[in-house]
N, C-alpha and C positions, 0 to 999 in steps of 0.2 A: 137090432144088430149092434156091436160093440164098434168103437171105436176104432178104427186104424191110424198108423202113425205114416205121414210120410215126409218127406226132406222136400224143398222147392229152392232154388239155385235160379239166381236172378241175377245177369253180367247186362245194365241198360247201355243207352246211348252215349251216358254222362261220362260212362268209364270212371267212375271215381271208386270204383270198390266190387266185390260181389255178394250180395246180400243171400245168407241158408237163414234157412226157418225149419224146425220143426212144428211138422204140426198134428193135431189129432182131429179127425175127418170122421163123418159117417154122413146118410143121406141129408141128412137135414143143417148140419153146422158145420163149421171149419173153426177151431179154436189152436191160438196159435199158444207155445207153449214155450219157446225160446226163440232167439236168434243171435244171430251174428252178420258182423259188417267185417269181410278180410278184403285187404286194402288191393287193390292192383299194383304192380310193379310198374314205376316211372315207364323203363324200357318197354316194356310190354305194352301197354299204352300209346307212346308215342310208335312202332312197329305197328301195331293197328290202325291208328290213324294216317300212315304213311300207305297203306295198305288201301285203303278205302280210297285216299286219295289215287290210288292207280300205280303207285308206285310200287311194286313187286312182282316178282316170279311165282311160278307152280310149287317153286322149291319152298319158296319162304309160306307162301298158304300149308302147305302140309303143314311143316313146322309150328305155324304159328296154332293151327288144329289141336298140335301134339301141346303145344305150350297152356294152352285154356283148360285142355282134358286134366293137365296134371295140375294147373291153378285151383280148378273147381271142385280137384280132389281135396287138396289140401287145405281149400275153407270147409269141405264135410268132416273133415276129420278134425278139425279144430274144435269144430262146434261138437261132434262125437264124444273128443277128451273131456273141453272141456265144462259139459253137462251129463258126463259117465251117462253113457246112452249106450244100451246092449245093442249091437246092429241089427241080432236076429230079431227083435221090436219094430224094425223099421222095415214098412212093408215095400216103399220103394223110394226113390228120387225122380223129383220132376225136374230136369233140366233143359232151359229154356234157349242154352248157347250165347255166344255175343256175337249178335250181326252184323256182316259185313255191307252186307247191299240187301235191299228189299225192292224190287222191282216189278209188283204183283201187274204194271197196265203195259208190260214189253210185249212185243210180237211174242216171245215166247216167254212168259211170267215164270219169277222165281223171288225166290226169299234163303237170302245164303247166313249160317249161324256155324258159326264152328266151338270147336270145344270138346273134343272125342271121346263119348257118351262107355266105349268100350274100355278105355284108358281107368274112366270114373270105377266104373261095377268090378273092374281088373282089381283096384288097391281099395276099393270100400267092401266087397263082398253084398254088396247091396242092388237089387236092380234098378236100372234107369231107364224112363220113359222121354225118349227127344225127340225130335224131328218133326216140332210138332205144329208146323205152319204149310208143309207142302201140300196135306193131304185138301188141306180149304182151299190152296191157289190152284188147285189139279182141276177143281170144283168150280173155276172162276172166280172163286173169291180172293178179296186183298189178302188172307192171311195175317189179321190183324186188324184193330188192337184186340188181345184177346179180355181185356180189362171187363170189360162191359157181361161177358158172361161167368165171372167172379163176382162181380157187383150186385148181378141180380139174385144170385146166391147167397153172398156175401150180407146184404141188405134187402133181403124181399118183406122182411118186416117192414119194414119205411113206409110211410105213404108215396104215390103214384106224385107228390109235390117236389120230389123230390130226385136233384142230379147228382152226380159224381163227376169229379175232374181228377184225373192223376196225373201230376206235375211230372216227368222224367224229362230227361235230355230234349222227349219230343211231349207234347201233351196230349193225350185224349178224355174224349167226354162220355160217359153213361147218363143215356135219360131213362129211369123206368115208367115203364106200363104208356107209353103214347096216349093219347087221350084220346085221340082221333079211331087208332086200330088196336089197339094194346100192344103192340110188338117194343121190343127191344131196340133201343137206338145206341150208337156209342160210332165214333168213329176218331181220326188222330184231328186236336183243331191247328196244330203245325208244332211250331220250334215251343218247346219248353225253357228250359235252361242251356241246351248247346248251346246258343251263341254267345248267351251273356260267357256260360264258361270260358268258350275259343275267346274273348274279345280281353277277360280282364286278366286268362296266362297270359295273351301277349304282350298284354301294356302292363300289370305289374308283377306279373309271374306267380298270382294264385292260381290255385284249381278249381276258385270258386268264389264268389262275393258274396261274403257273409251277412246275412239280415240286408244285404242289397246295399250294404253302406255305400260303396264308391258309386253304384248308380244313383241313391239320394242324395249326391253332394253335385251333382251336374245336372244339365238341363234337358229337356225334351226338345227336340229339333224337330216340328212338326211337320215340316217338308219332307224330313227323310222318314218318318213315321207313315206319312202319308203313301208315298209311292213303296215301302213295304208292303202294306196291308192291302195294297192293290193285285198285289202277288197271285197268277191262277191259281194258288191251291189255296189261298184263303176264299177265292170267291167258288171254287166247284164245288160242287154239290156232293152230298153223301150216298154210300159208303166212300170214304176214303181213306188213305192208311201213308205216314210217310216215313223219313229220317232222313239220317246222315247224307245220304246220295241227295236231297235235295236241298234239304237246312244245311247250310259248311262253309268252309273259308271262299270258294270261289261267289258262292252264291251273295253274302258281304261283302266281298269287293265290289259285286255289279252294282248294289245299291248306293257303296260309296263314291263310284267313280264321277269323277269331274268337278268333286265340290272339297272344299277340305274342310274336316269338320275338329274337334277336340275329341283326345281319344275317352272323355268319362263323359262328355252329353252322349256318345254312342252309345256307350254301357247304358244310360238312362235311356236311354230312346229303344234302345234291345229289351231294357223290361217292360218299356211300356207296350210296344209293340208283343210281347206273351202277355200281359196282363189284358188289353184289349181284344187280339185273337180271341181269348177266353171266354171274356165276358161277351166278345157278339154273339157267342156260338151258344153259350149260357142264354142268356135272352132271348133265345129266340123259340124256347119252348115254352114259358112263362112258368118258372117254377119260381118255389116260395124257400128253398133250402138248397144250398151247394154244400155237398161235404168234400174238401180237399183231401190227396192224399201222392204221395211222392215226397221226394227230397225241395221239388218246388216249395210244397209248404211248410218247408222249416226258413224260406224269405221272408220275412217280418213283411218290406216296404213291398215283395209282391202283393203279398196277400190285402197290406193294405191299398194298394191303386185295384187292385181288383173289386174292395171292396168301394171304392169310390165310384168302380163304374156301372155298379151293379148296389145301389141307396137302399133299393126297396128289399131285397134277396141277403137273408140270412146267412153268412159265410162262414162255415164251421172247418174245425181242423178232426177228421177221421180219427177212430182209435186204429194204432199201429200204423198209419199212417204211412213210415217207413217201408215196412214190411208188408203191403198188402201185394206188388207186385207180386213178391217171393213166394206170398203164399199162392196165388195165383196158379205158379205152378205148380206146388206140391199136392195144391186141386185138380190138375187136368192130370197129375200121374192118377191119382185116385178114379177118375173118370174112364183113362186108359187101361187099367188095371180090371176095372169092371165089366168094359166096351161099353160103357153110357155115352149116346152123343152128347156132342157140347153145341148148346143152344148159341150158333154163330153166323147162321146165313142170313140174318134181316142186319145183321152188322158187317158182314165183310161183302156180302154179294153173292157167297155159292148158291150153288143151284137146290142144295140142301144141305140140312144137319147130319154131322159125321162122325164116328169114332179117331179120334185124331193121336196123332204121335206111332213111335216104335217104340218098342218093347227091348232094351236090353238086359241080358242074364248072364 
């Protein structure tokens, strides 16, 4: 079977950008062949996180819908120009939306993503496969991370020694081949990069702490380290799946309150707390190779404390590292396109494996 091409559109938690990929897909490989990082708008950003925070109306969610549809247009078509890409080449787009709330354990579970999928196929001529988390949580399942069934695809070469961790705003982990039952592991181990993000716009107005400098120049506060990681979702057990609605500004407040601490041992004590989450969760399958991959490991001083907590465990940085989210999707449009289930119910919880997403034309 010949190769197909398709588009994957990735808006994470970090909010710092939206990452397209072309890629060229068939049963067996996913090779990717370009990409692009188109920046998010200040506004738009901060409107989203006002948003999640509770702060809006019916009126602004539409809007805001409309506002992603036509952002995630304008990164395909960037990357369209400029890698002169014939559209009718491109068999579809896998767009994954940027979510608002993800709430798979409510009385009544949902996983909300906007970004309007008909807006995209309207000014691309291309079709898009979205929606592509309800059909799991309909299933009982968290609807995520879907990482773990890329991975196994992505990397089934590898020996069974070996895990994956994708660093984004939140982090999850892929174990393959279990030793015990062979199944697929993968679930979120909590906050990636959000808070370091939220902590070092507020104190010095980046988007982001580059190679972790301001959190290596302060100190660890093991107390507040400590009643972090005491957190129920570091200690429940898997599957489990999180974000924004739990990792956020309120939720660092509760941990700071009643003590005053310096605003850069926070920052330090925020990495160390993602570097640690990591490696218990890492340890605990006893593998001999971690491949990283996310905007997490472009952190120099993450990856080094990770690599401190974890002496005996080979800590490598993924090819494409960036872009594997991205590709991720333009994999399950490929899956969707086919109606191939995606191998996800010993990681999210459904009752079984599904043909996942909608089909737009």
């Amino acid at each position: 079977m010949n190769k197909e091409k398709y588009i994957g559109i990735m808006s994470g938690t970090s909010l710092d950008g939206v990452d397209v990929v072309l890629c060229e897909i068939d049963a067996n490989s996913c090779e990717l062949v370009c990409s692009l990082e188109y920046p998010m708008p200040s506004e738009l950003k901060t409107d989203i996180l006002m948003m999640i925070e509770g702060k809006s109306t019916l009126e602004e969610v539409g809007q805001t819908d409309n506002r992603l549809g036509l952002l995630f247009t304008q990164a395909v078509n960037a990357l369209l120009v400029r890698e002169n890409i014939n559209v009718s080449t491109v068999k579809a787009i896998g767009l994954h939306g940027q979510t608002l709330w993800h709430d798979p354990q409510n009385v009544y579970p949902f996983s909300m993503q906007l970004g309007d999928p008909n807006i995209i196929t309207a000014k691309t001529g291309i079709a898009v496969v979205a929606d592509l988390r309800r059909k799991d949580v309909a299933l009982g399942g968290q609807g995520a991370p879907f990482a773990p069934a890329f991975h196994e695809f992505l990397f089934h070469a590898l020996s069974s020694s070996v895990c994956i961790v994708n660093i984004g705003g939140m982090a999850n982990i892929t174990v393959l081949g279990d030793s015990v039952n062979n199944k697929l592991i993968g679930y979120d181990t909590g906050c990636g990069n959000v808070l370091l993000d939220l902590w070092i716009s507020e104190h010095q107005g980046n988007t982001y702490d580059k190679d972790g400098e301001w959190a290596r120049s302060g100190s660890v506060d093991y107390t507040l380290l400590d009643l972090m990681i005491l957190d129920d979702y570091f200690q429940a057990p898997y599957p489990k799946s999180t974000g924004r609605e739990k990792f956020n500004k309120t939720w660092l407040q509760d941990q700071l309150r009643g003590k005053t601490y310096t605003a850069v041992d926070v920052q330090r004590t925020l990495l160390e707390l993602t570097a640690l989450s990591i490696s218990n969760e890492v340890l605990r399958f006893n593998r001999d190779v971690l491949l990283l991959c996310g905007g997490g490991a472009k952190n120099s001083f993450l990856v080094e404390r990770i690599k401190v907590f974890m002496p005996n465990v080979e800590v490598l940085i993924a090819e494409n590292a960036d872009y594997i989210e991205a590709m991720t999707f333009a994999w399950l449009a490929y899956k969707r396109v086919h109606r191939e289930e995606v191998n996800l119910k010993d990681v999210t919880g459904a009752s079984e494996n599904t043909v996942l997403g909608a089909v737009y034309e």
